[in-house]
N, C-alpha and C positions, 0 to 999 in steps of 0.2 A: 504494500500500500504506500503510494506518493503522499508527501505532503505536500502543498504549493505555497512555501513561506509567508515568499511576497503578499499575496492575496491575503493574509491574514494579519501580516504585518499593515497594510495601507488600511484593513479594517479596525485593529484596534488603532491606530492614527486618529482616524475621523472620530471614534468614540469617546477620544482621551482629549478631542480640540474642541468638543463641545463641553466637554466638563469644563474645561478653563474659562470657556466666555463666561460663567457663572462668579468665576473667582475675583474678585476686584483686590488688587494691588495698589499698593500704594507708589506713589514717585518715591517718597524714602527707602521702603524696601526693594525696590528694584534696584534701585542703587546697590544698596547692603547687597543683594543677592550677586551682580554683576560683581561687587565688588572680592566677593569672598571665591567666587569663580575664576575672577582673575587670581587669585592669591594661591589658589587650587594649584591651577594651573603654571603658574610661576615656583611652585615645589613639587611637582610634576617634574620640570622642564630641567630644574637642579638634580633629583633625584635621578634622570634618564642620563644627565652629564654624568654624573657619580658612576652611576652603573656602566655604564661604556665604559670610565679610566677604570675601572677594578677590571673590566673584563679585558681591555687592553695591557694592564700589569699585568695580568695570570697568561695571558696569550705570549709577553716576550720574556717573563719569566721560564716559560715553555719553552720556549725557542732558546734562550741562554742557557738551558740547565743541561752541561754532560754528564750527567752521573753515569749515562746510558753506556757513554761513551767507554770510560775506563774498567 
């Protein structure tokens, strides 16, 4: 048995964007909210630099180590 993702994905879209027309926001909180988003996202962004030089130290670590060798 198929599933057809898409199609149920665009279906709960439209169910989830009528819920929201109901929600009233505030200009303050949308702020806060973009704000905290960006915040997210800028420790995100450190956090994927970090992970990249660790995985780059273990990579030429790798490549410097002869233990193999001797």
């Amino acid at each position: 048995m198929e599933i057809d993702i898409d199609d149920n994905f665009s279906d709960d879209i439209s169910d989830d964007s009528s819920d929201d027309s109901s929600i009233s926001r505030s200009p303050k909180s949308n702020t806060l909210t973009e704000k905290m988003i960006q915040e997210q996202a800028q420790k995100n962004l450190l956090a994927r630099k970090r992970i990249d030089e660790l995985q780059e130290r273990k990579r030429l670590k790798e490549l410097l180590d002869d233990s193999e060798d001797w």
